[in-house]
C-alpha positions, 0 to 999 in steps of 0.5 A: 881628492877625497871624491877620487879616493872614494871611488877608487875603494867602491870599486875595490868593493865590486865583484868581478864579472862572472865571480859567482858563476865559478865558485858556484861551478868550483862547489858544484865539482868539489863536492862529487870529488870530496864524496869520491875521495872519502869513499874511496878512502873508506873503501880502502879502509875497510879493504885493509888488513887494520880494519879486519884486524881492528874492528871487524875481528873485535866485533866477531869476538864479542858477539860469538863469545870467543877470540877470533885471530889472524895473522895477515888478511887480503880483501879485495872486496869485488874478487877476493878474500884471504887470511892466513893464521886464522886461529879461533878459541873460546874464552870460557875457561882459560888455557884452553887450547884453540879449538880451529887453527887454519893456515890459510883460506883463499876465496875467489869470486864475482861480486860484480856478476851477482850485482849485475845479473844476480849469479853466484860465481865462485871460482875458488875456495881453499881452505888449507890445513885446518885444525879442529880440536874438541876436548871435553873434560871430566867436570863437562867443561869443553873448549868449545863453548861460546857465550854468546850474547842472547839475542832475539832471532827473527826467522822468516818462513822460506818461499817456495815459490822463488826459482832457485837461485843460479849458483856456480862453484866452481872450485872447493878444497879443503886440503890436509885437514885435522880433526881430533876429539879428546875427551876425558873419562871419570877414572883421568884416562883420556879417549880419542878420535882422530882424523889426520890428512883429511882431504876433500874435494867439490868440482862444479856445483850448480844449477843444472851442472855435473860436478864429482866429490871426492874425499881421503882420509890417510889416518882414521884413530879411535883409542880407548885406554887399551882399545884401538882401531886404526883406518883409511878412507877414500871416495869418489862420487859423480853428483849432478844437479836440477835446475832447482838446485837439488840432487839428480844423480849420485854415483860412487862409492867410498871406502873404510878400510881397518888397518890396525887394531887392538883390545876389544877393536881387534875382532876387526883387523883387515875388515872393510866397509864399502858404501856405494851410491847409485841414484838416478832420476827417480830410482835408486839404482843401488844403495848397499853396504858390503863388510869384507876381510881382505877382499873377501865378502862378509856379508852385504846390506842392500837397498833398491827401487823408485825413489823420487826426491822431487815428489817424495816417494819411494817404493825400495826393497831392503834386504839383508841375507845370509849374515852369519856370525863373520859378520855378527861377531864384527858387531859384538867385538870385544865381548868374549863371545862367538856367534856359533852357527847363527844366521840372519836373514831380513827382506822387506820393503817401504813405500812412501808416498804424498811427499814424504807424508805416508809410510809403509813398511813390512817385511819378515826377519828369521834367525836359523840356529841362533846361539851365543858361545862363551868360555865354552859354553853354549847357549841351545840353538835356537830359530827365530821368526819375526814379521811385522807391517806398519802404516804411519800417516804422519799428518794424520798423526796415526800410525797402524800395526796390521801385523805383528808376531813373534816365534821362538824355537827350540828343538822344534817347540815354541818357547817364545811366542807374541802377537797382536789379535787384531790390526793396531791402530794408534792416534798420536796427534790429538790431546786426547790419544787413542788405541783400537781394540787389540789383544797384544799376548807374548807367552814363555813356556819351558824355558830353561835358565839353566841352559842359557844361563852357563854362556850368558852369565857364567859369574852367577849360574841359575837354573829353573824352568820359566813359564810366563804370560803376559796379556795386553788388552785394549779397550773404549779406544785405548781408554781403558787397557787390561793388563795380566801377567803370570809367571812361574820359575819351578825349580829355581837355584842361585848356584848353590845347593846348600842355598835356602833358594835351592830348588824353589818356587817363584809366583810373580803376578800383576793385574790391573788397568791402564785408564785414559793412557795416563792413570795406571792401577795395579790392585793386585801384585803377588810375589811369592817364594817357597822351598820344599820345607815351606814359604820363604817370601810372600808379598802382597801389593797395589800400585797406582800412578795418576797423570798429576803425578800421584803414587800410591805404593802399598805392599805387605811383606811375610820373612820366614828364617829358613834357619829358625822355623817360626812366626815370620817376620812382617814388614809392611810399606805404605807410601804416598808421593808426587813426581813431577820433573821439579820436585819429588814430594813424599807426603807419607812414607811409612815402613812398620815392622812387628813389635818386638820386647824392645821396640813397642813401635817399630816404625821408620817413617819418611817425609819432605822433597827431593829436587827434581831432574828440571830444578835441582837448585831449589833448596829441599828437605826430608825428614827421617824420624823413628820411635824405635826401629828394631832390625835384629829379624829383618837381618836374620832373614838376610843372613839366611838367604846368604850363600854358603861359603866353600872352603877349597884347599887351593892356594889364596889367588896371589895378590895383582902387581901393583898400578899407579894410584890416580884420584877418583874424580869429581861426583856431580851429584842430582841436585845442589841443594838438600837437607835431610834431619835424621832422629832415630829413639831407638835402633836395636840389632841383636844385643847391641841397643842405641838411642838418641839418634840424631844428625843432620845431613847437608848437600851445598853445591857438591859440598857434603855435611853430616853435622851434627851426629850424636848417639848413646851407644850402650849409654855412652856418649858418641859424637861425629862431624864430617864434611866432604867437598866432592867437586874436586879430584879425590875430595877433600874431607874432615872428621871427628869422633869422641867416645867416652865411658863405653864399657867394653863387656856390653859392646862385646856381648851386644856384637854376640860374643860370649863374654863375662863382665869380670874378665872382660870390663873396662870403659873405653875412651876415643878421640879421633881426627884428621883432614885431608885431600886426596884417597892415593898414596901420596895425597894421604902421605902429603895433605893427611893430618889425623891424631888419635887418642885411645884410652882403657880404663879399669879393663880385665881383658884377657892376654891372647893373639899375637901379641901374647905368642909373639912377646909375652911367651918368649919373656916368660919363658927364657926369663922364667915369669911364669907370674906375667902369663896370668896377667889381664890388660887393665889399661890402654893407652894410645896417642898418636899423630899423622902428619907431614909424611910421618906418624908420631906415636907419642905414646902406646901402653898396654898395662897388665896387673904383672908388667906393664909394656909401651912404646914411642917414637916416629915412624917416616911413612913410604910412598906406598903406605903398605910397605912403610917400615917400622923398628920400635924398642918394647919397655917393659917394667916388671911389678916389684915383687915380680922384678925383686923374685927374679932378680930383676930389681937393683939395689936402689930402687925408691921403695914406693917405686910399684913397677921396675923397668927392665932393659930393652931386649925386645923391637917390634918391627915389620910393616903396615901391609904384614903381621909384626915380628919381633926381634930380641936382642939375645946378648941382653937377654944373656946379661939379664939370665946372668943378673938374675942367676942366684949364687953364680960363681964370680968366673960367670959374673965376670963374664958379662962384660964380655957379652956386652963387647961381643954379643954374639960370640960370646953370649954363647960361652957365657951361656955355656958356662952357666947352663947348669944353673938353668934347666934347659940351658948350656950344657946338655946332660951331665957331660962335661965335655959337651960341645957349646950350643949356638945361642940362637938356635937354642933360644928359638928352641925355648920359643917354640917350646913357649909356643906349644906350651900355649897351644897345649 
């Protein structure tokens, strides 16, 4: 029994027959149809909407450094590919508008050909309604701006020797398509360019095919502020192909036509551009460009001759005839300006041959009554005759100029005249550059300012007569080149006949020398101006520039006052400094004036760095420094070649209509970084004498800092911090001043004013501060915190002006204070606050030895800061034997009490922009007149209670009733039955008296 179990288990254990042959077999299928599976599973993966969406699109994002969106994706790899919704935008600043939206784009083609028979078939592509949108801010940041990862690009040099490969498109489309161009200007306005309904169109491009293009455009917009140009364009054009892929044949021709203009554009209503193309096999049929104005022809440009692309040559005339100022008027649109009788002529020709390799290019341009008419005045009619012949043989690197020459006529005389003496020729290529032997001359003779100045420049007429030469010489090759130039204005004027410059001479010479084509050295420079009573300005200079970027700068400068004949002033510079693109380093910078009483050393003198344009962000450092620096002659000479201002009894210009406030925008200044230490021992001008200059003056990524700045004007300690954050609109800054102990008759004497010390003392105390952001209005009325302190002590000034015309007469006169008129300010005090849309004056005195006046309050500040309305009560206080001689002082008033307040009577009001009025409350007034009559009878007494019931009214009966008690008032004459005068006319009437008692 345990044998047979045996056995029966053994067998159990044996494999089949034939077992291993069908797994192997069943391997041997499965795996093919595992790999099919998987990749028809990747195929359909890849093909599908999620992929495109999850992996392919992520991918494109990051490496283009932007989103890439779409709304739905179709992929049929062998024959198709479509998106809708396709929407791109770049990360580099957010909100940013999408720079490319597309509706939908459907490309049709074989891929199974290209594998095949490796042709290119594309049945079909779409691309329809795109939307570009290009915008660029003020700060030149854009929204298309794509941060790309850096990646190192491997470019492979292209093998001619390939045939072209074959290509068929047989369709392409782009259909209502957009673009609009925004950028922003500094002053917040915004530019456009806009293309609207754009439609093009490719039919059969390939190898040895005849296709045609053609393009619309419905709507064609350029607006700048007030300028605009509104257009259409259409075209059509038949291109064929070269088996080599390239063009054969174009012809058509396209269309812009302006259909609606304003500004400076609007010279250009009705006008259209017609650009047509006719190239055949190796000629150029036509190429020209015709200007019409509703279909009538302005003015055409035309080019013609063999051109053959494949071998890269051409022998084309170009021509250009009769464009008169139809045309020319076009160009200089919005200028103001009217081109008169001009006329254009060109003809001329270019041939190039050796693929492209060698040029030749000669021809002649002639002007015939050339004139430009302005605002009624005409420049003289002049001709115009140019001709030129160039040769360039670009793989040479050589370029020569067998003619050159240029005449200039009026009323048959040559004016103007140029010419090369011999051929010119240059060698570019080598390191070591050359020019042949050559004289280059261009001379002036008897050219008028006065003549063309009236229509060029009408703001700032000149006149004199030009006569000048200049005179280029080559020598060794170019090595060495002579330079000369001579000029003369006789006669010169600035305008004005009472001008120091009227009827003058101007010298102007230079002579020097052009070595290696890198080292320039002008020995001599000569500027001299004189007058018929004798020399204004003599100067005389050298320069050299060296190819290390090395200048030497050395002029020495005579300054005679037209007005004072004497000893000139002399001002000599020297200077020694190294450009190169990263730093601009001043070794010695040095400008010395004549000694003076005051200043021993008048000398300023400069050194350090300033970055250059290729590394502004390298910190850098200048350093001003002066032992003393006296400018009092330096200024009496600029004085005296000011123009003398003429007085007209016309009307003042009225003021323009006010426009809404925009902040200035952001200042991108050179460089980032940069530090300049100011130290000055001594500055005079004039009288007035400071020392102890010193500042330091910091720039840090557009943030600027002038800390600390300390001077002692006139021995009084001055000290300024200031900071101004100029990367934002309108800026933001701060500011603080403190003065203290300034005597008041020095900083008036040393300003030129004739002042006595006695009358005129006082030390003066300042204290200024604020912060804010924002120069308009609104941005002043909402960021703007400023106080002010202001103190006068021990004065003596003078009561005058307004203030003694408009309040202390009156007060003096209706109140009989003849004593307040001979007063003098001993004492000013000012504290005020602004702030929060409101200025605070906490406190305003103006003390004189008779009274003493003050004022506070709030005052809310408009919108517009200018009209901010103010109503602010005047109190005065009388001193007390003034106030007790007038009647003025009550029965308990304390006996050390030095000054007595009087009742407000008085309102100062008005606004910031106009001159302050003052309003006077008569009844007040009245009650007042009564208090202080001596001896009244009891009927008047009583009667001030009716003034303060009924001030208008009845101030007039109480004024009446008591008129003989005071000269001027109430009744007139003697009469008795004399009619009541009106109060306020007769107050006004005691104004005006006041007034002209002042002026007597």
């Amino acid at each position: 029994m345990a044998e047979e179990q045996q056995t029966n288990s053994q067998k159990q254990k044996q494999p089949r027959k034939g077992g291993k042959k069908k797994l192997i077999l069943s391997i041997l299928v499965g795996i093919p149809v595992l790999l099919v599976a998987i990749l028809v599973g990747i195929f359909l993966y890849v093909s599908s909407e999620a992929f495109i969406k999850g992996q392919v699109l992520p991918r494109v994002s990051k490496e283009a450094g932007g989103e890439f969106k779409v709304a739905g994706a179709t992929i049929k790899p062998f024959s198709r590919m479509g998106f809708n919704g396709l929407s791109v935008r770049s990360t580099s600043r957010e909100s940013l508008d999408p720079v490319l939206e597309v509706k939908d784009i459907d490309i049709r083609y074989d891929l199974m050909k290209l594998l095949s028979s490796g042709e290119l078939l594309v049945s079909k592509v779409l691309v329809d309604s795109p939307k570009v949108h290009l915008k660029t801010y003020a700060d030149k940041t854009t929204n298309y701006e794509f941060k790309a990862p850096q990646a190192e690009e491997e470019t492979e040099e292209p093998d001619s020797s390939q045939d072209a490969a074959s290509v068929l498109i047989e369709n392409v489309e782009i259909r209502n398509a957009s673009v609009l161009v925004e950028t922003e200007m500094p002053d917040g306005t915004w530019t456009r360019q806009q293309v609207e309904g754009f439609n093009f169109k490719l039919d059969r491009l390939g190898n040895g095919q005849n296709g045609t293009i053609s393009l619309s455009a419905d709507r064609i917009l350029n607006e700048a502020g007030a300028d605009r140009l509104v257009a259409a364009l259409k075209g059509q054009f038949e291109l064929a192909m070269t088996e080599q892929l390239t063009p054969k044949s174009i012809k058509g021709s396209t269309d812009l036509s302006i259909s609606e203009t304003a500004g400076q554009m609007a010279e250009l209503n009705d006008v259209s551009l017609q650009l047509g193309v006719d190239l055949a096999p190796e000629v150029l049929n036509d190429l020209s460009l015709r200007i019409l104005r509703q279909g009538n022809a302005l003015g055409t440009v035309r080019a013609s001759g063999p051109f053959d692309t494949a071998k890269g040559s051409a022998d084309l005339t170009l021509a250009a005839e009769n464009i008169n100022k139809s045309v020319l008027n076009l160009l200089a649109a919005g200028s103001g300006g009217d081109f008169g009788r001009t006329t254009f002529n060109l003809n001329s020709s270019w041939q190039a041959s050796e693929n492209w390799g060698r040029h030749h290019l000669t021809g002649s341009l002639t002007g015939s009554s050339v004139e430009w008419i302005a605002d009624g005045a005409a420049t003289p009619a002049t001709d115009i005759d140019v001709k030129f012949e160039t040769d360039v043989d670009t793989a040479a690197s050589k370029a020569q100029v067998p003619q050159l020459s240029l005449f200039v006529r009026q009323g048959g005389a040559d004016i103007v005249t140029g010419s090369i003496n011999n051929p010119l020729t240059i060698d570019y290529g080598s390191t070591s550059p050359s020019i042949s032997d050559a004289v280059v001359s261009l001379a002036v003779r008897g050219f008028n300012l006065s003549q063309w100045s009236s229509a060029l420049n009408p703001e700032a007429p000149v006149a004199g007569l030009v006569n000048s030469t200049l005179s280029i010489t080559s020598r060794s090759n170019g090595q060495d080149i002579a330079l000369n130039m001579e000029g003369t204005i006789n006669g010169f004027s600035n305008g004005d006949p009472a001008s120091p410059l009227h009827n003058s001479t101007v010298n102007l010479s230079a002579r020097g020398a052009v070595t290696g084509l890198k080292n320039i050295d002008l020995p001599n420079i000569s500027l001299g101006v004189s007058r018929p009573g004798g020399p204004l300005l003599t100067s005389t200079g050298s320069l050299k520039f060296n190819e290390d970027g090395t200048i030497q700068l050395k002029d020495s400068i005579q300054l005679y006052d037209s007005k004072k004949p004497g000893d000139p002033e002399a001002l000599d510079l020297d200077l020694t400094a190294s450009v190169t693109p990263e730093v601009i380093t001043i070794q010695n910078g040095d400008l010395t004036l004549k000694p003076t009483q005051k200043v021993a050393s008048n000398r300023l003198s400069i050194k350090g760095s300033i970055p250059g344009a290729a590394d502004p962000d390298t910190p850098r450092q200048l350093d001003i420094t002066s032992p003393g620096l006296d400018v009092t002659r330096l200024k009496a000479f600029v004085d005296s070649l000011s123009p003398t201002k003429k007085e007209t009894g016309s009307d003042p210009a009225p003021e323009p209509s006010p426009v809404p406030q925009t902040e200035p925008p952001p200042v991108e200044l050179p460089f980032k970084y940069h530090t300049t230490n100011l130290t000055v021992d001594k500055l005079v001008l004039d009288k007035l004498t400071v020392d102890g200059v010193s500042g330091t003056l910091k720039i840090n990524e557009g943030q600027v800092t002038l800390e600390p700045f300390q001077v002692n004007l006139l021995g009084a300690p001055l000290k300024a911090n200031a900071f101004a954050n100029l990367n934002v609109p309108g800026y933001e800054y701060r500011l603080s001043i403190d003065l203290a102990d300034l005597p008041l008759s020095t900083l008036m004497s040393s300003m030129g004013q004739a002042v006595d010390a006695q009358k005129h003392g006082g030390d003066l105390d300042l204290q200024l501060g604020l912060n804010g952001k924002g120069l308009t209005d609104l941005s002043i009325k909402n960021n703007l915190r400023a106080t002010t302190k202001v103190n006068l002590s021990d004065g003596s000034l003078p009561i005058t002006g307004w203030f003694k015309r408009l309040i202390i007469m009156p007060i003096a006169t209706v109140l009989r204070l003849d004593p307040i008129l001979d007063g003098v300010v001993n004492r000013i005090n000012v504290d005020a606050e602004f702030g929060r849309g409101a200025l605070a004056v906490k406190e305003l005195i103006v003390a004189t030895d008779p009274f003493i006046i003050s004022t506070q309050g709030n005052l809310p500040v408009a919108d517009d800061i200018e009209q901010t309305a103010y109503q602010m009560p005047l109190t005065m206080s009388l001193r007390r034997d003034i106030a007790k001689s007038a009647n003025f002082m009550p029965r308990n008033t304390p006996e050390d009490q030095q000054y007595v307040p009087l009742p407000d009577f008085i309102q100062l009001a008005g606004t910031f922009a106009g001159t302050p009025k003052v309003n006077l409350n008569e009844a007040r007034i009245a009650q007042m007149m009564l208090q202080s009559a001596a001896g009244l009878p009891k009927e008047a007494l009583s009667n001030a209670t009716e003034v303060l019931t009924d001030p208008v009214g009845s101030a007039s009966n109480v004024i009446n009733k008591v008129g003989g008690l005071i000269p001027g008032v109430g009744r007139s004459g003697n009469s008795t039955n004399s009619s009541p005068r009106d109060p306020t006319k007769m107050l006004r009437g005691l104004f005006d008296r006041g007034e002209k008692k002042e002026q007597e």
